[in-house]
C-alpha positions in Angstrom: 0.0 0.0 0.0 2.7 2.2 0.9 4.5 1.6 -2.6 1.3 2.3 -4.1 1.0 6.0 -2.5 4.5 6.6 -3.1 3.7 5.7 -6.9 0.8 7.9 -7.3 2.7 10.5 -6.0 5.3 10.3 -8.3 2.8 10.2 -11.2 1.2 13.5 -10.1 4.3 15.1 -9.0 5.6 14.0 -12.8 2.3 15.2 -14.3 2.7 18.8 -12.9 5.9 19.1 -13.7 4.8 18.5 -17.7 2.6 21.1 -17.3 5.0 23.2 -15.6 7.6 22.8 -18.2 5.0 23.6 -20.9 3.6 26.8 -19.7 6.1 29.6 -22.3 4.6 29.7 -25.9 5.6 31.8 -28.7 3.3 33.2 -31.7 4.4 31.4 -35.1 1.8 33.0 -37.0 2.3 37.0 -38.2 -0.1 38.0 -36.4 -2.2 36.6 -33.8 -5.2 38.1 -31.3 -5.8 37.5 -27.6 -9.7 37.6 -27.3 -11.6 37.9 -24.1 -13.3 34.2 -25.1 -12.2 31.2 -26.8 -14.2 32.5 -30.2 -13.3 34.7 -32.9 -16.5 36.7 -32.3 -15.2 37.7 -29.1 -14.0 40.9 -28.9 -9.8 41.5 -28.9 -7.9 42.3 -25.6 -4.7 43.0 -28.1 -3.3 41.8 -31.0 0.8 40.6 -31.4 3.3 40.1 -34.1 4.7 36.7 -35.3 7.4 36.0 -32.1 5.7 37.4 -29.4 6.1 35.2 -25.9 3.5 35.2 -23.0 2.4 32.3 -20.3 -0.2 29.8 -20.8 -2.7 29.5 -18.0 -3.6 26.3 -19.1 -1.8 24.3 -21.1 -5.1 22.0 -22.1 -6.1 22.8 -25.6 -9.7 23.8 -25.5 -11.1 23.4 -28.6 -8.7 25.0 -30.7 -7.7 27.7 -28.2 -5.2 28.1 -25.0 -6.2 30.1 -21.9 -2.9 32.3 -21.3 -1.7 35.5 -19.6 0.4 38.7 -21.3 1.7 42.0 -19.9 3.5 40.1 -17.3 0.0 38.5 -16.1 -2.0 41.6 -15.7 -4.3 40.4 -18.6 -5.9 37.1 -19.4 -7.4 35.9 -22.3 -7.7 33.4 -25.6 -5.5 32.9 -28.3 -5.8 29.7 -31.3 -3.9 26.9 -31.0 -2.8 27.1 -34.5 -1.1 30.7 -33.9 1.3 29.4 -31.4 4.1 27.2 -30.3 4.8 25.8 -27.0 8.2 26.0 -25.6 10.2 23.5 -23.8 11.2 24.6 -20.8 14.8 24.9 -21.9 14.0 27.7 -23.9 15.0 31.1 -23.1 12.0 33.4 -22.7 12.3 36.9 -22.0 8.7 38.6 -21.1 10.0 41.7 -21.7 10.1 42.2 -24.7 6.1 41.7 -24.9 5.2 45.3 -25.1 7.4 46.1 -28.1 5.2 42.9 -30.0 2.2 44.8 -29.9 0.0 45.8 -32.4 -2.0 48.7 -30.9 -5.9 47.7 -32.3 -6.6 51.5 -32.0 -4.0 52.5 -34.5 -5.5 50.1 -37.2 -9.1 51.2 -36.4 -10.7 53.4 -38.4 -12.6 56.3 -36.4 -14.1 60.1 -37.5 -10.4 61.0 -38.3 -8.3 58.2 -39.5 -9.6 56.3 -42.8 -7.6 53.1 -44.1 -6.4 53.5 -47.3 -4.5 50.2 -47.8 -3.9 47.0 -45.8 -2.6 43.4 -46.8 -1.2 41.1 -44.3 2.1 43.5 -44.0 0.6 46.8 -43.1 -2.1 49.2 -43.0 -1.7 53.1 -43.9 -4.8 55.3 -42.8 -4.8 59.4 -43.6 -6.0 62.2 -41.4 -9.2 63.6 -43.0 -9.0 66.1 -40.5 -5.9 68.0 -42.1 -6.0 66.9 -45.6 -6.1 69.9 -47.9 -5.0 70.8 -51.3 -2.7 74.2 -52.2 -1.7 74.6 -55.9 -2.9 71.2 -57.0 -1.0 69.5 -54.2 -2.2 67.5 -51.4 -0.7 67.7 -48.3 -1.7 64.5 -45.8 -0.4 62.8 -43.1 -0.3 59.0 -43.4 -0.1 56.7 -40.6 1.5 53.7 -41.5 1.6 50.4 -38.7 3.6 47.4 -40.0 2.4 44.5 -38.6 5.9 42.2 -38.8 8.7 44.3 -38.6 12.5 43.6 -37.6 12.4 47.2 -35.7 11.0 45.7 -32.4 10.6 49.4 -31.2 9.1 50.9 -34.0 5.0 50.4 -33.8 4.2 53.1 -36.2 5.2 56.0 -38.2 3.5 59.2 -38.7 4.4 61.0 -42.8 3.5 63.9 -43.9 3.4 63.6 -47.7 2.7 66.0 -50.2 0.3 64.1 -53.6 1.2 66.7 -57.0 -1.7 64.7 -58.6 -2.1 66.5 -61.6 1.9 65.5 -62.2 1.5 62.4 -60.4 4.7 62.7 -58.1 4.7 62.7 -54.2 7.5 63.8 -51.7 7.5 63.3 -48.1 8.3 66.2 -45.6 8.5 64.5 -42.2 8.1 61.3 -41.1 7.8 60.8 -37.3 8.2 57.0 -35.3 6.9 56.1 -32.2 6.5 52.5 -30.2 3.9 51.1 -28.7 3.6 53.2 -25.8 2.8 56.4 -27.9 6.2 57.7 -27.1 8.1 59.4 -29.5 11.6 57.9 -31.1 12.9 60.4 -33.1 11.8 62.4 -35.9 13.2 63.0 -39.3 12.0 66.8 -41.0 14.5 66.5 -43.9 12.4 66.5 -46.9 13.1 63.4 -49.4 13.7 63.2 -53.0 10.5 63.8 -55.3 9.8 60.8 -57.0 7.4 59.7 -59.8 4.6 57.6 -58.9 5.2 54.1 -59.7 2.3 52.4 -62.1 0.4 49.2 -60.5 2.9 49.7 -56.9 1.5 50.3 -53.0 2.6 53.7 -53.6 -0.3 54.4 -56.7 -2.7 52.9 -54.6 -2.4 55.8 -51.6 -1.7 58.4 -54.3 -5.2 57.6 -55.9 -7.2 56.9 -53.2 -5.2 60.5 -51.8 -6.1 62.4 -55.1 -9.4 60.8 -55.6 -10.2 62.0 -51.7 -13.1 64.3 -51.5 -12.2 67.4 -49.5 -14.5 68.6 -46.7 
């Protein structure tokens, strides 16, 4: 009987210790979304770029879906199954670097002011309708541009102001300002660039219409 105790105790004791080991997972995917229920109706705590590393609550997979923690465990939520990889527990993880990962959902949201002009699975680029004008046959906009898998982990988005000659169908940008995910400012650049022709069929065409085909308030 006593061997038999001692037994069970070792399976248990061997059982937690699985699931301690397998408690660091890493997203695979480009993107991926913690949601406040295992469904993709449910609405998005925060969204994350391909590499980002967070805790799993529970390392059962429910259904398609893992219960886990980010922001150093000061928010729960769901993520799929099929976005992630669980690490072994030699693997290094640093939590830190979390924060840099995200993908703020209220810079890729459209609201009164920003309007998306382009997104693909790379990036999305929205323009200010509030200061959009036009002097001389030339708009003047600011673009935001997020990227949403970048190898500049502090970078979370940039802010351009571009001016659109659509009548000659060239475009120059003035300023172009980064911050990271915090909203804080990195640095700024306010030396003008080159004026270049608009390329036919490229990402670039596809602002500068939608820009020039804008109709100002």
């Amino acid at each position: 009987m006593k061997h038999q105790i001692v037994f069970v105790f070792l399976l248990i004791c061997g059982f937690c210790m699985t699931v301690l080991a397998q408690t660091q997972a890493v997203v695979t995917s480009k993107i991926a979304q913690f949601r406040t229920r295992s469904t993709k109706s449910a609405k998005i705590i925060l969204t994350v770029k391909k590499g980002a590393k967070f805790k799993l609550e529970d390392t059962r997979n429910m259904n398609g879906w893992y219960y886990v923690s980010v922001l150093n465990g000061n928010q729960k939520g769901w993520i799929e199954a099929a976005s992630v990889k669980i690490l072994d527990s030699s693997d290094e993880v640093d939590f830190s670097i979390l924060d840099d990962d995200i993908i703020l959902d209220e810079l890729i949201k459209e609201d009164e002011r920003w309007k998306i002009i382009r997104e693909d699975d790379k990036s999305v680029f929205l323009v200010d309708t509030y200061t959009l004008k036009e002097q001389w046959g030339v708009r003047i906009v600011w673009i935001k541009y997020v990227p949403k898998n970048t190898p500049v982990k502090r970078i979370a988005y940039s802010l351009e102001l571009n001016h659109y000659n659509c009548p000659a169908r060239t475009t120059q940008i003035q300023s172009i300002t980064y911050y990271n995910s915090k909203y804080e400012l990195l640095r700024t650049d306010d030396s003008a660039q080159e004026l270049v022709n608009i390329i036919p069929s490229s990402v670039g065409e596809v602002l500068f219409l939608r820009i020039c085909s804008w109709k100002l308030k």
